[in-house]
N, C-alpha and C positions, 0 to 999 in steps of 0.2 A: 241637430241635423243641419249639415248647409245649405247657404239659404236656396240653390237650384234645387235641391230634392223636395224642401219644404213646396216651393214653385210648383213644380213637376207634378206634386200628388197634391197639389189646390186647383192645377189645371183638371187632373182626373175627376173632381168633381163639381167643377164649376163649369164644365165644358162636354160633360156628358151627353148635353139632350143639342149639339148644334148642330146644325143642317149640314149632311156633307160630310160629316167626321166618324171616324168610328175609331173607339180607345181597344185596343187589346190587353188585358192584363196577366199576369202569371202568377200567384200564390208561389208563396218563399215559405220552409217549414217556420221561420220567424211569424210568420200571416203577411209581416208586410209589403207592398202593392208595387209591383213594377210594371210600368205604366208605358208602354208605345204608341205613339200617336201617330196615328193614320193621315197624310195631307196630299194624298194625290187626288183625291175627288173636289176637292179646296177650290171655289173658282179662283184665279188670277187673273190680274191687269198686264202684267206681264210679259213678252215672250222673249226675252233675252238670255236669260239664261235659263238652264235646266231645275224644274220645279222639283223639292224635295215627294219623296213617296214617303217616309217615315223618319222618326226624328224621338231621340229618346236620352232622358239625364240620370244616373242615379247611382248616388257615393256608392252602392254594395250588388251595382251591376251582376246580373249571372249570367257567365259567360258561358255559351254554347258554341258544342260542335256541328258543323257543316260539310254533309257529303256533298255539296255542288250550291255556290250563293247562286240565288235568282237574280240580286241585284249589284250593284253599283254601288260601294258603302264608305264610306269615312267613319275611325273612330277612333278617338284623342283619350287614352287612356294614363290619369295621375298615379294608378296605385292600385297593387290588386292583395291575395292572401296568399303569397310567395314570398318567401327567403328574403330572394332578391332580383334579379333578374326575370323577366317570364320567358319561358319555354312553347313556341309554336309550330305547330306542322302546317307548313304550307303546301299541298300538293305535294305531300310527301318528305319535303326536306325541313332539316330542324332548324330553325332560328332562337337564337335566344337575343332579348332587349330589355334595355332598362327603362327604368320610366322615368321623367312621361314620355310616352312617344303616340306618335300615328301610324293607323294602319289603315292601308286600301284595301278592299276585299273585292277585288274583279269578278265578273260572271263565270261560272262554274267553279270556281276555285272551290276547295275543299281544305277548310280549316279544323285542328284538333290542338288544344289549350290543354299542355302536358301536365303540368304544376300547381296550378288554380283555379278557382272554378266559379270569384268574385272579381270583380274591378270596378273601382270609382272610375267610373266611363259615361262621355257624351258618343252618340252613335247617331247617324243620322245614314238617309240612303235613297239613291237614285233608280228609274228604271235602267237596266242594262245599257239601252240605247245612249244613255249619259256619260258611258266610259269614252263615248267618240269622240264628244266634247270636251271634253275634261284634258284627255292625250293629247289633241290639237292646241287647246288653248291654255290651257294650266300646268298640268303636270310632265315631268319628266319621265320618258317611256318608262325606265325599269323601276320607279318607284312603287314600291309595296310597303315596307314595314321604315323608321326611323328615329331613331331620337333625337330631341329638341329641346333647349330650355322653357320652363313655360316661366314666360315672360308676364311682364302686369299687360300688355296690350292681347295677346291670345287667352289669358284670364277673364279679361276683361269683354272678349268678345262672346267667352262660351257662357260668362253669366247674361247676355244680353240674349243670347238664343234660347235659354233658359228663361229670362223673363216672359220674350216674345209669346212664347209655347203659353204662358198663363191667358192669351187674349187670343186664342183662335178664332174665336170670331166675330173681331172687328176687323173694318174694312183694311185693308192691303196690309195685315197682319203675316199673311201665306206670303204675299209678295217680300214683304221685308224679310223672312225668317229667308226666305230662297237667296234672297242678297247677301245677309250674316252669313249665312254657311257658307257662301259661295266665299266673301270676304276673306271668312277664318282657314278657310282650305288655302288659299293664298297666302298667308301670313305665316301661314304653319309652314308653305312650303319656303318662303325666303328665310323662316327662323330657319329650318332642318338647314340649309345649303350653306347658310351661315359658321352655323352650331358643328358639322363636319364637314366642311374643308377650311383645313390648319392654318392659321395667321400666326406670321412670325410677331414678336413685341415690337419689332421694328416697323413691317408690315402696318399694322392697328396704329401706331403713332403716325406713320406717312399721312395714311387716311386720316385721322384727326386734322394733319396739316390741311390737306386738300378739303376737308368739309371746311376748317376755319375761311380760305378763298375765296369758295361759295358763298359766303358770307358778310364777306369783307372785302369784296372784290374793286369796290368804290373807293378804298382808302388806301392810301401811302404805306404800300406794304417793307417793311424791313427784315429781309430775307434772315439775315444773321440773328436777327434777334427772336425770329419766327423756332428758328431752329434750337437756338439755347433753351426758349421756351418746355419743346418737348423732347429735349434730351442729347441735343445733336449738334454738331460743331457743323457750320453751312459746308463744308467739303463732303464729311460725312451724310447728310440729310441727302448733298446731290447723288451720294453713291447708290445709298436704300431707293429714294426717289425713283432712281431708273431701275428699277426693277419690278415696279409696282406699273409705272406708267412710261409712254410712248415719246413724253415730251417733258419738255423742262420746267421745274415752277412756272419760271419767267414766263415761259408759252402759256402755258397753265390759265394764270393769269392772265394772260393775254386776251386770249379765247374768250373767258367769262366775260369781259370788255367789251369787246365787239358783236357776241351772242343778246347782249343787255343796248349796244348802239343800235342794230338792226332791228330789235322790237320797237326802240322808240322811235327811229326814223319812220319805219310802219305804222306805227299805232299810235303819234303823238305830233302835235304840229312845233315841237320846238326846235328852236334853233340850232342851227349845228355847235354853235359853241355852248349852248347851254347844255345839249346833249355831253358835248367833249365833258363837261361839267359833274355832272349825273356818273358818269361811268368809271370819273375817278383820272383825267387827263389832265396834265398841265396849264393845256391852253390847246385851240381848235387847230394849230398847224400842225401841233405832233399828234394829235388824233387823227386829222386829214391822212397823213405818214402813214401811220397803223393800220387806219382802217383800209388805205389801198395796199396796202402791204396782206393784207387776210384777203381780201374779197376782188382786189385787181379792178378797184372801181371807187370813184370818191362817193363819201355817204351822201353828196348830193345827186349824182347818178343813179344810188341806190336807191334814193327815195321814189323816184321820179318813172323806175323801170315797174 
């Protein structure tokens, strides 16, 4: 058994008698225990974000139909007892996805699971009233169903909420697990937006380039050699380049420069040539040059407004 299931059904009985909580179970004709846990009576320290109403892990999930959900739901499904793809009725229209993916189950909606009737699924769920938060500040309007890679960092998060679940009640347990989910509903949504919309190989190398800048922004950067590096003769990298971005390596660069001088004129009493220094400048008169050259003001002005 993996280790969230083992988790999951040590939480059901080591968390039975806690204040506040109450487990729902279902008998499987197997016997064995699938386990929903109840966390909205849960006190929290909290009030930032929207506190879980239920929360549930288990490799051989039984997945039910719904004439209208009561709640607000997220669920990150690995693997169910279909072919291949799963078959869903969303208020009516058929979706088919592969897995793993995520699904929102919005208030009222009426789900029916055409092809299977188990899934290795984590499921967790909000009151209704969480769909308002959620659309404001996280999610994308029409998202409903999606596929994603599952990565070691969303792996990683759903065994940590699967831990959590074992220690319901110790202190800011409820607050943490509301943060995880909150977390992993985030990660799932930059994996999915990732995961489908298409990167060309050229695309994916640019960006390589540009995250190395960020990185290296301090150092004597050799454009030509940057380029041979990931595949590209420097004429070519400028042609991909501009189609990715608004502005030239060189700006590129630039930018990171002067983003990195303004923090430390703010937040640091060194000198301007030591700063010129720090950011990767020859000497403080051509940083003087640059830096009015971006901001229309010497960085000792800058300092001083």
């Amino acid at each position: 058994m993996p280790i969230q299931a083992r988790i999951l059904a040590d939480c059901v009985f080591c968390m039975s008698g806690c204040a506040g909580m109450s487990i729902k179970t279902e008998k499987k004709a197997s016997e064995q225990t699938q386990a929903i846990l109840w966390l909205e009576s849960l006190p929290r320290k909290l009030q930032m974000i929207p506190h879980l109403r239920t929360l549930a892990y288990h490799p051989d999930f039984r997945l039910i139909n719904e004439s209208k959900s009561s709640s607000f739901q997220f669920c990150f499904r690995r693997s169910a007892n279909c072919d291949s793809r799963l078959a869903i009725r969303i208020n009516g229209v058929l979706h088919w996805v592969d897995f793993p993916h995520i699904m929102i189950k919005k208030p009222g909606q009426s789900i029916e699971f055409l092809n299977a009737d188990r899934a290795d699924a984590l499921y967790f769920s909000y009151p209704p009233e969480a769909a308002t938060f959620f659309l404001m500040n996280a999610m994308p309007q029409v998202f409903s169903l999606a596929e994603f890679p599952l990565s070691e960092r969303v792996d990683a998060l759903i065994q940590l909420v699967a831990e959590s679940s074992s220690r319901l009640g110790e202190l800011g347990v409820a607050d943490r697990l509301d943060l995880d989910c909150y977390i992993l509903v985030h990660e799932s949504f930059l994996q999915t937006v990732e995961y489908n919309i298409p990167q060309s190989d050229y695309e994916k190398k640019i960006r390589k380039i540009a995250s190395y800048l960020q990185t290296h922004f301090t150092e004597k950067i050799d454009f030509s050699q940057l380029a041979k590096k990931h595949g590209f003769s420097y004429r070519s990298m400028l042609r991909h380049w501009a189609l990715v971005f608004d502005q030239t390596p060189a700006a590129y660069l630039a930018n990171l420069k002067i983003f990195e001088a303004k923090r430390l004129l703010k937040e640091t009493k060194l000198s301007i040539a030591e700063i010129a220094f720090r950011v990767g400048c020859c000497d403080d008169g051509y940083f003087c040059r640059l830096f009015r050259r971006h901001t229309g003001m010497s960085p000792r002005k800058f300092r001083l407004q």
